[in-house]
MIDO-416013 format. One record per residue (C-alpha): residue in one letter; y negated, z negated, x negated. Coordinates in Angstrom, 1 decimal. Each point is the difference from the previous one (the first is absolute). Example, Ala and Ser with C-alpha at 12.3 -4.5 7.8 and 13.67 -1.06 7.14 Angstrom:
<rs>
+---+--------+--------+--------+
: r :     c2 :     c3 :     c1 :
+---+--------+--------+--------+
: A :    4.5 :   -7.8 :  -12.3 :
: S :   -3.4 :    0.7 :   -1.4 :
+---+--------+--------+--------+
</rs>
This chain:
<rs>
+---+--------+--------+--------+
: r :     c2 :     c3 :     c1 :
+---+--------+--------+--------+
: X :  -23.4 :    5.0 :   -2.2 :
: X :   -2.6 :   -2.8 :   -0.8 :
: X :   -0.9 :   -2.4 :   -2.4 :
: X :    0.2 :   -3.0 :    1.7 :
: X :   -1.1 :   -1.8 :   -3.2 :
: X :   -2.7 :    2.0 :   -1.1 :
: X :   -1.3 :    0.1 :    4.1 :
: X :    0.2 :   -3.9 :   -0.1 :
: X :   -2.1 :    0.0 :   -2.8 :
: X :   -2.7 :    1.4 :    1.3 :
: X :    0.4 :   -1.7 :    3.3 :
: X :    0.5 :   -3.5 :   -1.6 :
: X :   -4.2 :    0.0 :   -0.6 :
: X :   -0.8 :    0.9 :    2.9 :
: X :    2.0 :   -2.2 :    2.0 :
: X :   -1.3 :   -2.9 :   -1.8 :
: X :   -3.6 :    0.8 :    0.7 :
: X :    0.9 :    0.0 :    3.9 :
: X :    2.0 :   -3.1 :   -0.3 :
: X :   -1.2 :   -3.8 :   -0.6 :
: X :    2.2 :   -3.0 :   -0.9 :
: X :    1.8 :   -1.2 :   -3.4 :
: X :    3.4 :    0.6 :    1.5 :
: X :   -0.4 :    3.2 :    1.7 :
: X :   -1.5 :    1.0 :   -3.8 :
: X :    2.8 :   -1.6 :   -1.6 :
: X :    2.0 :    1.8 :    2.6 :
: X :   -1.2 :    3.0 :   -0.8 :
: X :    0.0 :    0.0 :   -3.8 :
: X :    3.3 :   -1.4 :   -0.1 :
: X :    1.8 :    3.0 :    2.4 :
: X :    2.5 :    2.3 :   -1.9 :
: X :   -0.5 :    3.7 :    1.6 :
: X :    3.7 :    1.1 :    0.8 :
: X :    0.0 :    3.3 :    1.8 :
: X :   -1.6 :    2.0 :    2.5 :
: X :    3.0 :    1.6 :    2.9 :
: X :   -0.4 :    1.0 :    3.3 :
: X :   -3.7 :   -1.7 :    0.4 :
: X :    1.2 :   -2.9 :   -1.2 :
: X :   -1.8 :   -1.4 :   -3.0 :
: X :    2.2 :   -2.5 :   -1.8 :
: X :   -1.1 :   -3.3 :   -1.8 :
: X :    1.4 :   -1.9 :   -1.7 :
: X :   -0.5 :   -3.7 :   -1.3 :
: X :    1.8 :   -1.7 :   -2.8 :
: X :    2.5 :   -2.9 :    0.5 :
: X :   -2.0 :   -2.7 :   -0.4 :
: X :   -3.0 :    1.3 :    2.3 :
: X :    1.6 :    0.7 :    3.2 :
: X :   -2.1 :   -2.4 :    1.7 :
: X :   -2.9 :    2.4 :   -0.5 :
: X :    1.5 :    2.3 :    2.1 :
: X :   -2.0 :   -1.6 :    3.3 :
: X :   -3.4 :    1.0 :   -1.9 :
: X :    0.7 :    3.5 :    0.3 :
: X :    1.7 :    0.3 :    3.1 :
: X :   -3.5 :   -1.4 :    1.2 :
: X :   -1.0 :    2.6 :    3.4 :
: X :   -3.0 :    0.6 :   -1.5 :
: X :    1.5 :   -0.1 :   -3.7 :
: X :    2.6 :    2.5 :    0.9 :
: X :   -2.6 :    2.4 :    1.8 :
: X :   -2.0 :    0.4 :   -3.2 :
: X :    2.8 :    0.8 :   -2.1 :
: X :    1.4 :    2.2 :    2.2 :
: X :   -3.5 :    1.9 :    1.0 :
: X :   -0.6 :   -0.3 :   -4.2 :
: X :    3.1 :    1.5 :   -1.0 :
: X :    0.4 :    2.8 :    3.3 :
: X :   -3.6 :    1.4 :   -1.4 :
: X :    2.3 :    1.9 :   -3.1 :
: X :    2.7 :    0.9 :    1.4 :
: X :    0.9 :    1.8 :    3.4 :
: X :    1.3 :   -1.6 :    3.0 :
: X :   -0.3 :   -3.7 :    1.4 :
: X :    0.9 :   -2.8 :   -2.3 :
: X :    2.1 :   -3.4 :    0.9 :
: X :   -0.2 :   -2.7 :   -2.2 :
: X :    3.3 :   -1.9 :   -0.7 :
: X :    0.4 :   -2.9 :   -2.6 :
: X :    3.2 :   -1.1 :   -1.6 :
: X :    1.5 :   -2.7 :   -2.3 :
: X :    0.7 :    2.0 :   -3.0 :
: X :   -2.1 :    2.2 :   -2.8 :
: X :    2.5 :    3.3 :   -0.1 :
: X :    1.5 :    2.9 :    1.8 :
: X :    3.5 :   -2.1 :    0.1 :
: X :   -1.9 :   -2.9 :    1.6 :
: X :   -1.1 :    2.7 :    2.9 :
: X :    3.7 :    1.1 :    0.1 :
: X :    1.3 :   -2.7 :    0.8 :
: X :   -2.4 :   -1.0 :    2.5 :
: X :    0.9 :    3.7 :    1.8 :
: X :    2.7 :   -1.2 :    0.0 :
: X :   -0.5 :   -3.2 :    1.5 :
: X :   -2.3 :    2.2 :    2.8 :
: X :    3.2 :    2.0 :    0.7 :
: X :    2.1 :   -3.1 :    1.0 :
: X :   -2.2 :   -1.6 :    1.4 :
: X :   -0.5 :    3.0 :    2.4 :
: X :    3.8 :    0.4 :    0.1 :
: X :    0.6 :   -4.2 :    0.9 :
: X :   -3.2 :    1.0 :    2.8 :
: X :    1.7 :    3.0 :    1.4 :
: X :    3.2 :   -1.7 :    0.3 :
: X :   -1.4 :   -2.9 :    2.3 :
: X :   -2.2 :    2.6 :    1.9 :
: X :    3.3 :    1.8 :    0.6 :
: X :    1.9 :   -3.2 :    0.6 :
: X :   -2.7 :   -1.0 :    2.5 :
: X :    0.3 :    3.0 :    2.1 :
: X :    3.7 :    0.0 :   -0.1 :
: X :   -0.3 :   -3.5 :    1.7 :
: X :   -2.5 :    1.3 :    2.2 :
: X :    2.1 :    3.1 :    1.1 :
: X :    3.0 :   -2.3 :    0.0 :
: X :   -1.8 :   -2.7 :    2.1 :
: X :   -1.6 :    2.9 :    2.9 :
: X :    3.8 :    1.0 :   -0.3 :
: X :    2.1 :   -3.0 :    1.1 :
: X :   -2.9 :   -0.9 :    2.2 :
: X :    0.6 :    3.3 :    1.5 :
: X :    3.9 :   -0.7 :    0.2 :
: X :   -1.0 :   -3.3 :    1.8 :
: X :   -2.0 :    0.9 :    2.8 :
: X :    2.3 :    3.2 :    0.6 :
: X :    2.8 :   -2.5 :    0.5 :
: X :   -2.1 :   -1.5 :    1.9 :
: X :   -0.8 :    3.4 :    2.2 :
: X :    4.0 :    0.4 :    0.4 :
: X :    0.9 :   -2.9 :    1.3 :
: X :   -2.8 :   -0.2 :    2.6 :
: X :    1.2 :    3.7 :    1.1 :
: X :    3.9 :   -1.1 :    0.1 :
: X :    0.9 :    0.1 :    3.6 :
: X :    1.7 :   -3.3 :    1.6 :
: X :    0.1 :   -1.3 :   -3.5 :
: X :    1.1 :   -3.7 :    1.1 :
: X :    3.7 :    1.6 :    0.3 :
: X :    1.5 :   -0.4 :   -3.0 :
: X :    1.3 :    3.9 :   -0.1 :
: X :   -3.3 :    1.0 :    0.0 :
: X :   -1.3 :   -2.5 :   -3.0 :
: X :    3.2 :    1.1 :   -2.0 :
: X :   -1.6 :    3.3 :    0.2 :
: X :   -3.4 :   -0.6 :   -0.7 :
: X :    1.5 :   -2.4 :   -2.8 :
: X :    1.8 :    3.3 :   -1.9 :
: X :   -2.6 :    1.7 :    0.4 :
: X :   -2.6 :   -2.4 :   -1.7 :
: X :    2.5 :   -0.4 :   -2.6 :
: X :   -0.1 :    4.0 :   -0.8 :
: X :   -3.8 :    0.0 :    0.3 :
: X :   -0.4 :   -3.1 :   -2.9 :
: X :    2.5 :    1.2 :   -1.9 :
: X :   -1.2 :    3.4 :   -0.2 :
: X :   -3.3 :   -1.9 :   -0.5 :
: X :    1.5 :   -1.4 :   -3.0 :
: X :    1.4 :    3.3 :   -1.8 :
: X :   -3.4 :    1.2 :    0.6 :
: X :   -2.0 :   -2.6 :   -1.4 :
: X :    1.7 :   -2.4 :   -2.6 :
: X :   -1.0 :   -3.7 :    0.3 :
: X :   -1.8 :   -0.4 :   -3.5 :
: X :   -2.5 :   -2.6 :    1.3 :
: X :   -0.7 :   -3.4 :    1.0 :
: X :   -2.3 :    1.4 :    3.6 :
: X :    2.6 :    2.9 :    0.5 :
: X :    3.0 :   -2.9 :   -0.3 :
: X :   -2.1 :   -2.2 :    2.9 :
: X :   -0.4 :    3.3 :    1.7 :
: X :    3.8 :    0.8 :    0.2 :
: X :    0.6 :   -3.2 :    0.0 :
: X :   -1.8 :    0.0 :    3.3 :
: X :    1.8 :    3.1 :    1.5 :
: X :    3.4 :   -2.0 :    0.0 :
: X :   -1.3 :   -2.8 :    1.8 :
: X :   -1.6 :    1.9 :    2.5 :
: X :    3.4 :    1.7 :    0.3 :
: X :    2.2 :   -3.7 :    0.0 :
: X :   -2.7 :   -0.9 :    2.8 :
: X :    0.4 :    2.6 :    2.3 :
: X :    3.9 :    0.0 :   -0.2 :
: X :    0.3 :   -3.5 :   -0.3 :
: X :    2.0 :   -0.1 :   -3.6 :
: X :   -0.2 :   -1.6 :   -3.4 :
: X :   -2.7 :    2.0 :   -1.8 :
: X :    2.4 :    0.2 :   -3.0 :
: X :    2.6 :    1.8 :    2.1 :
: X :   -2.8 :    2.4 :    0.6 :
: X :   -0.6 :    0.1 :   -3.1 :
: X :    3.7 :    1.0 :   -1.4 :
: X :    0.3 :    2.4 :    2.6 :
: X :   -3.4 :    2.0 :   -1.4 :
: X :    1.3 :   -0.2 :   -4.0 :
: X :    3.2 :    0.9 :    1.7 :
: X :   -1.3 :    3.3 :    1.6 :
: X :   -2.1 :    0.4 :   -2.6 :
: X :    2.2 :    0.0 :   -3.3 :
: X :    2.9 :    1.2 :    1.9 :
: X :    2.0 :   -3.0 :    0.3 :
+---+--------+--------+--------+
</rs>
């Protein structure tokens, strides 16, 4: 285990040699060494100092630190800053890190769900389509009574299958029961009670 304290202090001179500019110094002098984990050397700036924080997130500010502080110990080094001077300051911004990635792999997740859920009912759609264009004599109402169950079992099957729990997958079904009114010359919200019917078992 290192000490990130003592390695800052003999970094500190050096970094100021390779560095020009009263607020990068100021910067520099006025950064709080917090801990070193997983690469990650911690800083840390007091309250009232935060705007400082662009000095040393500098490219070529960063770099030096980084190269200054990876020459004594192994491994590479990533610089991050933080507002805050101790190791409950760093924390809590884990913390932060971990919902933040949390909140980002929910919308990820909720993205491809609408995704999936869109290629899905777009799928339903055009195999409705694909039916009815392969129903024989369908301008006889027998044969659109047909077609018009079975659409109803393939969108509310569709429905079991994938839940509606977005706005693009609601247009998308939304879609299916017109297509399905069209073709069999109903209301669409007929259509519609007769797939929640079939598929809830009413």
């Amino acid at each position: 285990m290192y000490d990130v304290q003592a390695i800052w202090s003999e970094c500190l001179p050096e970094v100021m040699n390779a560095v020009t500019g009263v607020g990068v110094w100021t910067a520099l002098k006025s950064a709080v060494p917090i801990a070193f984990e997983e690469g990650t050397l911690v800083l840390g700036l007091p309250g009232g100092q935060t705007e400082l924080a662009g000095h040393l997130r500098l490219p070529q500010t960063k770099r030096i630190v980084e190269t200054s502080f990876q020459k004594r110990v192994d491994g590479r080094v990533e610089l991050r800053i933080i507002p805050g001077t101790t190791i409950q300051d760093w924390e809590t911004e884990k913390r932060r890190d971990l919902e933040k990635r949390r909140l980002q792999e929910q919308a990820l997740a909720r993205a491809r769900a609408e995704v999936a859920a869109g290629k899905s009912w777009e799928g339903i759609y055009e195999q409705l389509s694909r039916k009815y264009a392969a129903t024989p004599q369908r301008s006889l109402p027998q044969n659109r009574a047909k077609f018009f169950l079975e659409a109803v079992d393939i969108v509310a099957t569709a429905l079991i299958e994938t839940p509606i729990t977005d706005d693009m997958a609601e247009r998308n079904y939304a879609r299916c029961l017109e297509r399905i009114a069209t073709y069999c010359e109903l209301p669409s919200a007929y259509v519609g009670v007769k797939v929640l019917e079939k598929s809830f078992g009413g």
